[in-house]
C-alpha positions as CSV (number, residue, x, y, z in Angstrom):
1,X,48.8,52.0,8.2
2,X,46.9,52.5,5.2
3,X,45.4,50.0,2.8
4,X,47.1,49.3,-0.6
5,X,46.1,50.9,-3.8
6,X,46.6,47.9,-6.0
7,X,46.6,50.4,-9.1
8,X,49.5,52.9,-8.3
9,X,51.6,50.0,-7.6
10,X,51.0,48.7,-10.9
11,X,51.4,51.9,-12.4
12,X,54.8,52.2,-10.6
13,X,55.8,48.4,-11.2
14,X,54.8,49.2,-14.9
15,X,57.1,52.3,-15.3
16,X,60.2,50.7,-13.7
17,X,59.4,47.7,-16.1
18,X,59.1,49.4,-19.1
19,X,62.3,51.8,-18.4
20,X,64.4,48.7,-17.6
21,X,63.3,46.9,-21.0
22,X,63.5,50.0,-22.7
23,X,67.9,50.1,-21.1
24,X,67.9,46.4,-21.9
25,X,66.6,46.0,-25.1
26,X,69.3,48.7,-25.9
27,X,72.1,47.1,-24.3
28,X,70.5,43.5,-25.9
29,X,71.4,45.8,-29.4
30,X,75.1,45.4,-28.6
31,X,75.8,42.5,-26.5
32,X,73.3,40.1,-28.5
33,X,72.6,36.4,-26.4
34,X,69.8,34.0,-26.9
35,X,68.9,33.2,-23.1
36,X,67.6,30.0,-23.2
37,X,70.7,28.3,-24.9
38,X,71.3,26.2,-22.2
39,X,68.5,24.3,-23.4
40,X,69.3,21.4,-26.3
41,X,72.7,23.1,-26.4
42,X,76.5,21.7,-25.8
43,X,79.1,23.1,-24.2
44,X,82.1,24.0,-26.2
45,X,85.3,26.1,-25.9
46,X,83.9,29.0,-26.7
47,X,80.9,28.5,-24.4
48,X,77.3,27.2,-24.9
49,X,76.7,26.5,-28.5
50,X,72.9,26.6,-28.9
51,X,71.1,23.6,-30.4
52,X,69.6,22.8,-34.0
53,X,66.3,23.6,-32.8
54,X,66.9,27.1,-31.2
55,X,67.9,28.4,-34.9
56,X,65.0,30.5,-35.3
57,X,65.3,32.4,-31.9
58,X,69.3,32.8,-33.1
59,X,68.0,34.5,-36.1
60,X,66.0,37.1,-34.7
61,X,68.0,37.8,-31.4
62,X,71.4,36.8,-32.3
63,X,71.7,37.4,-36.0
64,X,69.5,40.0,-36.2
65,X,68.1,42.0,-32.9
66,X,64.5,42.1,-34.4
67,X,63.3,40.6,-30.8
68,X,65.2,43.4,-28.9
69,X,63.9,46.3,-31.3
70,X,60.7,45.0,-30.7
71,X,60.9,45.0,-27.0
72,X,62.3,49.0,-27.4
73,X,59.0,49.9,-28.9
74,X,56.9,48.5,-26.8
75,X,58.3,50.2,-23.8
76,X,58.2,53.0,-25.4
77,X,54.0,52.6,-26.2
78,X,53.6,51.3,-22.4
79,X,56.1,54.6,-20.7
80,X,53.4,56.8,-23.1
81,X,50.7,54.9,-22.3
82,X,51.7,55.3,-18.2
83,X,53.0,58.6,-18.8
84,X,50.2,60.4,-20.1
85,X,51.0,64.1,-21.1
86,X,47.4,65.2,-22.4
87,X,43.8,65.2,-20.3
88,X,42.4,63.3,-23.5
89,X,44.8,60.3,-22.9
90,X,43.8,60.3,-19.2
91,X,40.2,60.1,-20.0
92,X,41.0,57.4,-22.5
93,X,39.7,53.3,-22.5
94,X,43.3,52.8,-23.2
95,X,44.5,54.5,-20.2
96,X,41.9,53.4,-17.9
97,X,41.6,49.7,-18.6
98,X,44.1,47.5,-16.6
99,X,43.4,44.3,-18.4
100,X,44.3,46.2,-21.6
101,X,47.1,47.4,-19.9
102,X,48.5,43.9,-18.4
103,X,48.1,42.6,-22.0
104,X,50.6,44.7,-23.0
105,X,53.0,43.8,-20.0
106,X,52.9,40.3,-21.2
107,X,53.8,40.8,-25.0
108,X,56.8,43.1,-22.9
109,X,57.0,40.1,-20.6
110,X,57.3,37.6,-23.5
111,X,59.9,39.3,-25.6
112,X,62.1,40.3,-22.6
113,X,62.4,36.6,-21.6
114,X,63.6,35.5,-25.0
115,X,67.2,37.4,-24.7
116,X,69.9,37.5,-21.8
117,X,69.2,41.5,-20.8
118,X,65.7,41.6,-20.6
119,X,64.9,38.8,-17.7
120,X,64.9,41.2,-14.9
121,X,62.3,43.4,-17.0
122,X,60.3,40.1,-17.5
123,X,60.3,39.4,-14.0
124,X,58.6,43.4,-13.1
125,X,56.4,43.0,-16.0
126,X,54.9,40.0,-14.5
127,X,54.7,41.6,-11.2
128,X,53.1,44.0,-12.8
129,X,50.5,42.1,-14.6
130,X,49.7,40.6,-11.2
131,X,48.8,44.2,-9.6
132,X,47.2,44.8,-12.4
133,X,45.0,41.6,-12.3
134,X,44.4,42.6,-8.2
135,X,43.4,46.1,-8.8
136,X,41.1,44.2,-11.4
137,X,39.8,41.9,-8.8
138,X,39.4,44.3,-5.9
139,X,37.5,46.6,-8.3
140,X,39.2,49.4,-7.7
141,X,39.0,52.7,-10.2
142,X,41.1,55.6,-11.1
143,X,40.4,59.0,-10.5
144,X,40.1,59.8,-14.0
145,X,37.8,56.4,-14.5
146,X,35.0,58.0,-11.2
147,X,35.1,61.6,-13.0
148,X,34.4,60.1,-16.9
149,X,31.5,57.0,-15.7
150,X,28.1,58.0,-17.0
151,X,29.2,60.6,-19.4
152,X,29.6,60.2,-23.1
153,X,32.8,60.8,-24.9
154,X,34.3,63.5,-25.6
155,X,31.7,65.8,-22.9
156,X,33.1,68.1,-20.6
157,X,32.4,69.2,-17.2
């Protein structure tokens, strides 16, 4: 058995997250729901009325899917960001760095919480930022990070 390469799984965590936020921020367009209702909320007949103090996250989920839009163009930077089509964004910081990268998974991670569709993608974000954070720890490098250290930018070999 071989050892695990802490990075690849990231970077395969880190697609499947992005893809599902990307579907449920979509599906969060048309079946709008505050998640965390239950909380300070009362049951009625037509189901869990949120509380006075939830209003704000009702206005930008509920009222108007500004949360779930947001949480659509994120995963789309992070599925460009993982699926690079040039050599120059392979050779880039952005691509390279995997605390830059798990930053982003938790700004996806923390927007996919707030509304009902996007808790599965929260859930593989944060998986995500924990390979991340290993790969980090183990010291491990990309490829494209051991053929760019010592040279300047923008040099070619």
């Amino acid at each position: 058995m071989g050892n695990l390469v802490w990075y690849e799984w990231a970077h395969y965590l880190g697609l499947t997250s992005a893809a599902y936020a990307l579907w449920a921020g979509f599906w969060g367009l048309f079946f709008r729901k505050f998640f965390w209702d239950m909380i300070g909320g009362t049951l009625g007949p037509a189901g869990i009325i949120p509380g006075p103090g939830s209003a704000l996250f009702v206005a930008v989920i509920v009222q108007v899917p500004l949360v779930q839009i947001l949480t659509m163009i994120l995963s789309v930077v992070i599925l460009m960001l993982e699926l690079p089509p040039l050599k120059s964004m392979k050779e880039s910081f952005v691509y390279r760095n995997f605390m830059f990268k798990a930053s982003l998974y938790f700004g996806l991670a923390f927007l996919s919480v707030l509304f009902y569709q996007g808790i599965n993608a929260a859930i593989y974000s944060l998986v995500t930022i924990f390979a991340y954070t290993g790969a980090q720890l183990k010291g491990e490098m990309m490829p494209e990070q051991k053929a760019n250290k010592g040279r300047g930018k923008g040099s070619e070999a």
